[in-house]
N, C-alpha and C positions, 0 to 999 in steps of 0.2 A: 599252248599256255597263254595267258593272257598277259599283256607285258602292264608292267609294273613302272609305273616313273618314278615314287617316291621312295618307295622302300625294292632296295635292288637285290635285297636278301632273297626273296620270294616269299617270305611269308607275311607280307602283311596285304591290305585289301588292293583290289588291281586300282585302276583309274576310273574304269567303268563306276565298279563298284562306290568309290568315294563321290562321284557325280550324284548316283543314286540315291547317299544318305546325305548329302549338301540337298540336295532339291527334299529328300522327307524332314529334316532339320528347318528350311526355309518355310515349308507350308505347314508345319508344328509353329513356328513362328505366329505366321499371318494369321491364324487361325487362332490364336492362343491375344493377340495382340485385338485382336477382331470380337473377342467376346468379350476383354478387356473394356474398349471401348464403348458396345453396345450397352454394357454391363452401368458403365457413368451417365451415360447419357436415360439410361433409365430404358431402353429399349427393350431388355428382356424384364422389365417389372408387368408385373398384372395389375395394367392401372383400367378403370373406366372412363374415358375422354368424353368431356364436355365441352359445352358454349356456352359462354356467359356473353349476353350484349348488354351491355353499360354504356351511357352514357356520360357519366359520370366517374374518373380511375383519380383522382383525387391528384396529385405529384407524381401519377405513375404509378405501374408494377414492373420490377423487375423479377427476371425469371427466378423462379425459385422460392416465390414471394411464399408464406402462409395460406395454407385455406382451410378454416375452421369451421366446426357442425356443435352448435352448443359446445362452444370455448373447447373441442376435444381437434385436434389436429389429425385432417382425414386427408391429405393432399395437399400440390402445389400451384402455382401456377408455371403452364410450359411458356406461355411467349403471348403477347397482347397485337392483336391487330387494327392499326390505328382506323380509324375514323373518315370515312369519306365520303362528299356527297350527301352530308348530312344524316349518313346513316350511323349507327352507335357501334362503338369500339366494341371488338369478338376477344374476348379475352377466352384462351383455353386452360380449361384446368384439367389435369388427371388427377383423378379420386383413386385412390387404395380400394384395391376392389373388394377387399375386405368389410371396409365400411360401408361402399355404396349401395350396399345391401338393405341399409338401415335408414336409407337417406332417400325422402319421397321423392318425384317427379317437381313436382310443384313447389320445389323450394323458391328463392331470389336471392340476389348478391349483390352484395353493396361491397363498399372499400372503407375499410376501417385502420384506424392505427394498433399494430397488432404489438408493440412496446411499448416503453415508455420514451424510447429516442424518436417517434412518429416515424416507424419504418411500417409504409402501407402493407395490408393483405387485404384477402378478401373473406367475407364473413356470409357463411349462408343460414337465411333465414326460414324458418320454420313455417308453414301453411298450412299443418292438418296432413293429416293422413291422406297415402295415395301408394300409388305401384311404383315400384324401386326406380331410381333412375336408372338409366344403362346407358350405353357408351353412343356417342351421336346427338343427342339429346341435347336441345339448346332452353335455357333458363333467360329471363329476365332480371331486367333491375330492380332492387325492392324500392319506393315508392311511398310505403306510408309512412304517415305525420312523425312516427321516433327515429326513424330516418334521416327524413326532412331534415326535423329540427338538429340532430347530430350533425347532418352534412354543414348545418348554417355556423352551429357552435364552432366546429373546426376552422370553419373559411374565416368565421370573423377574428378567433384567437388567432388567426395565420397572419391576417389583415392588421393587427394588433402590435406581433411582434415585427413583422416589417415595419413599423412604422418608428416602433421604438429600436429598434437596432438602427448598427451603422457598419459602414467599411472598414479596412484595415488603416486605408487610407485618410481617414475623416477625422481633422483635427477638432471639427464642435464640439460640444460640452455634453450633450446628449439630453436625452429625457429624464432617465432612473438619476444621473447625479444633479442633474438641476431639480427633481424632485426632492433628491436629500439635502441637496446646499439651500429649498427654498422652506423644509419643512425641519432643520435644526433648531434644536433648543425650541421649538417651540409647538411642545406638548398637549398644555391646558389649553391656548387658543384651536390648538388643534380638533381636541377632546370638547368644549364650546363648540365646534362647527361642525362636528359631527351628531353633538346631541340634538343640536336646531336640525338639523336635515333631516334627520330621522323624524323628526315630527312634523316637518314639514311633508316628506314622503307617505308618511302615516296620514295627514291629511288628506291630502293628495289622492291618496289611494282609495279613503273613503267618498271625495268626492267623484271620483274618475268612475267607481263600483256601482256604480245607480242602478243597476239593474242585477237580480241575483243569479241569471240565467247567462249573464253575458261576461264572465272576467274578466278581471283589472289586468293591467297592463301587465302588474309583479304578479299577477294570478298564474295569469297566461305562461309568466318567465319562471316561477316557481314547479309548474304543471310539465315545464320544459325540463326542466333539471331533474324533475323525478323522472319522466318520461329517460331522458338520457342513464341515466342510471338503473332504469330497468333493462337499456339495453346493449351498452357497455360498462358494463360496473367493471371490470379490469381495469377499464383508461382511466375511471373516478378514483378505483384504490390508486394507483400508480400516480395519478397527478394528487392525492392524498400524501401519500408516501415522500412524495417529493418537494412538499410546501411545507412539512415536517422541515429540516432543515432549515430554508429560510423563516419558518417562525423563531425558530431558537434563536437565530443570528438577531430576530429581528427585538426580543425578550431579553438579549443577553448586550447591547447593543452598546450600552453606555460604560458597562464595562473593554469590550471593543474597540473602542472609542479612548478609554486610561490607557489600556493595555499599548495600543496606538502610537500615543500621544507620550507615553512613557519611552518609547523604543526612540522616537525622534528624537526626544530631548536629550536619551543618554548618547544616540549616533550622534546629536551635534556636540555635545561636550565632548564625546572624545575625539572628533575632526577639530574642533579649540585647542583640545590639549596637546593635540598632535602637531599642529599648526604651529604654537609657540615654542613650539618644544622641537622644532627638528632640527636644529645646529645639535643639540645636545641628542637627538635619536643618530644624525650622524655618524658622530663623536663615541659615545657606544658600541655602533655597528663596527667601525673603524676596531677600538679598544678589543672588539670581542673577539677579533681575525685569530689573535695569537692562541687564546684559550680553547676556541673553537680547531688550530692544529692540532693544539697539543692533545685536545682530548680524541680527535679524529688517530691522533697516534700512538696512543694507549691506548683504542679500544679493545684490542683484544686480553686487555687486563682488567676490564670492567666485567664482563661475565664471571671469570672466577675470583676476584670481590667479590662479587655480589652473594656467590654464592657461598663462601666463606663468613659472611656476613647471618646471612642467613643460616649456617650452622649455628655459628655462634646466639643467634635471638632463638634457635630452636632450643638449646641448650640452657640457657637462662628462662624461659617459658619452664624446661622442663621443672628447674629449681624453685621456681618462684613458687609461692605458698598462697594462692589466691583468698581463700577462707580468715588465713593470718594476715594477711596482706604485710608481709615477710618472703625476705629471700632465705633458704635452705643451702647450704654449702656442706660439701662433706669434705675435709680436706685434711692431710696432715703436715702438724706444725712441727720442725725439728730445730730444736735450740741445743747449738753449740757453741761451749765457750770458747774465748777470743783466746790471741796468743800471737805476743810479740815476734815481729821480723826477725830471723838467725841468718847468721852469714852463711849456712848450709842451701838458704830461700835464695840466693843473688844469682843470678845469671851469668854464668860462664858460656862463651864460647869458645870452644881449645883453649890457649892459653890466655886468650885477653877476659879478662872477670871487669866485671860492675864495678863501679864506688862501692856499694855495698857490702861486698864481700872483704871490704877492710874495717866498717865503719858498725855493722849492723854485730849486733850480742855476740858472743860464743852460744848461750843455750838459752831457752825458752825463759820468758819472764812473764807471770800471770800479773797484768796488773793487779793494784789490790781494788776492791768495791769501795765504794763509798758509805757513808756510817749508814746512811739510809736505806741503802739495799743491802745490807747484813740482814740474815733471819732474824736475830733475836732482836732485831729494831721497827722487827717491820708493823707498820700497825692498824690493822684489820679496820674495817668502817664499824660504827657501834652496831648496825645490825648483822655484823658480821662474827658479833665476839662469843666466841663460847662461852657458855656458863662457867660460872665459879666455880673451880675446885676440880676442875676438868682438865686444867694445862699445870 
């Protein structure tokens, strides 16, 4: 019989046996752990792996990045390999193999901002018809003029805002508010200097234009901007979208500017008022200690108040006559007549009695009324009086 360490009963599994399912437990484990892993990292996907050589990865690709096929999202990028030697950076992407079906040999790949926060991807560009890519297959940069001209538009907006930003660190005035502190209050000069420019650029541009085969400089930058927008219209809505806001701020500006200007003046009056006034905020605070125990030591008599309170406004709501704008009471009145103290009313305890019980009537005495409240004196208001011949 096989000896048993743990359970010394004999019925339960020997030692052997528990080695056995510890080691199928352990490699149910690894295994399970193992397709886990391959599982994230994309290993068991059916992707189609490519090369893209670029020269050009704009701030980088980090893994994961985007890669789009006519704005449709067909893949990612696995990992960029840098540059050496003068030769262009290997960026690899796997394509969903799904799509790469649809997706020519001959495409090219640029790096485009794929939100509106300029987080790079890469964007593949269309060439015509051709045989499917498949996995191994190295691609180019794309190269032409909409390209070009986007790669330049992005570098010099980049170039732009570096120069107008600053550090954390950086006590200067900066650009954007030396703009606004050198262009306040003053509107119509403003609006003057833009109507002369425009005529002068209009000028300008008719002189520059001499030839009709050769575009003007805004020709050229106009031809740019359509050009760019036939080939990122996303980044145009998006940087659309987001100049929507600063117009409004920029339209709505002088109210801005009261709203402002109103919040200061009232935080400085009440830093004055507070300022004069703090012996006596003190004095106050001081005054308030006691009220503030005593009600810290009632409060458990402030809940049912309150809610006694609120019966009672429940209860008058209910009477109130909204329509009449009248209260409604149903009540009854009992009127009983009066009647003089008897020595029989005194207060005895055993033998010691009241004053009263020597002083106070033998028996009941009704006072009498007065002539005025007799019935037969009493006298009705005139539109109160019965007719004649009635009483």
């Amino acid at each position: 019989m096989a000896q048993r360490t743990f359970e010394l009963s004999g019925r339960g599994p020997s030692a052997r046996q528990l080695f056995v399912y510890g080691v199928a437990v352990i490699v149910a484990s690894a295994i399970i752990v193992t397709l886990l892993v391959a599982k994230s990292t994309g290993r068991l996907e059916n992707y189609t792996r490519i090369v893209a050589e670029m020269t050009n990865v704009g701030d980088g690709l980090p893994a994961r990045s985007d890669v789009r096929y006519h704005g449709l999202l067909v893949g990612t990028v696995n990992n960029v390999v840098p540059a050496t030697f003068g030769k262009p950076n290997l960026v690899h992407i796997d394509l969903d193999a799904s799509y790469a079906a649809a997706i020519p040999k001959t495409i090219t790949a640029r790096v485009v901002p794929s939100n509106v926060f300029a987080v790079s991807g890469v964007e593949l560009v269309d060439n015509g018809d051709a045989p499917a890519i498949r996995s191994g297959d190295r691609i180019t940069e794309d190269t032409t003029l909409p390209t070009v001209l986007f790669q330049t538009t992005i570098s010099k907006l980049r170039d732009i805002l570096f120069a107008t930003g600053r550090g954390r660190d950086d006590q200067t005035l900066g650009v954007l508010a030396a703009l606004g502190a050198a262009t306040h209050d003053r509107r119509p000069q403003l609006l003057q200097a833009g109507a002369q420019l425009d005529r002068i650029v209009n000028q300008l541009n008719a002189v520059v234009a001499t030839d009709v085969t050769t575009p003007s400089m805004l020709s050229a930058l106009v031809a740019a901007a359509e050009g760019l927008q036939q080939t990122a219209p996303d980044l145009l809505d998006a940087l659309h979208r987001a100049v929507i806001p600063m117009r409004t701020l920029a339209e709505q500006r002088a109210q801005l500017d009261t709203m402002l200007a109103a919040g200061a003046n009232t935080l400085g009056t009440t830093r004055t008022a507070l300022s004069n006034h703090i012996d006596r905020m003190i004095v106050i605070g001081k005054q308030l200690t006691p009220v503030t125990g005593v009600l810290a030591q009632t409060a458990g008599n402030w809940v049912p108040g309150f809610q006694k309170l609120r019966t009672l406004t429940d209860k008058f709501n209910e009477g109130w006559v909204f329509d009449m704008d009248a209260f409604n009471l149903r009540a009854n009145l009992a009127l009983t007549p009066t009647y003089s103290y008897t020595r029989a009313d005194c207060p005895q305890y055993g033998e010691l009695k009241g004053p009263s019980c020597f002083t106070a009537p033998l028996i009941a005495v009704r006072p009498d009324l007065p002539e005025v409240l007799l019935p037969q004196n009493v006298q009705p208001p005139p539109d109160l009086v019965p007719p004649a011949g009635t009483v």
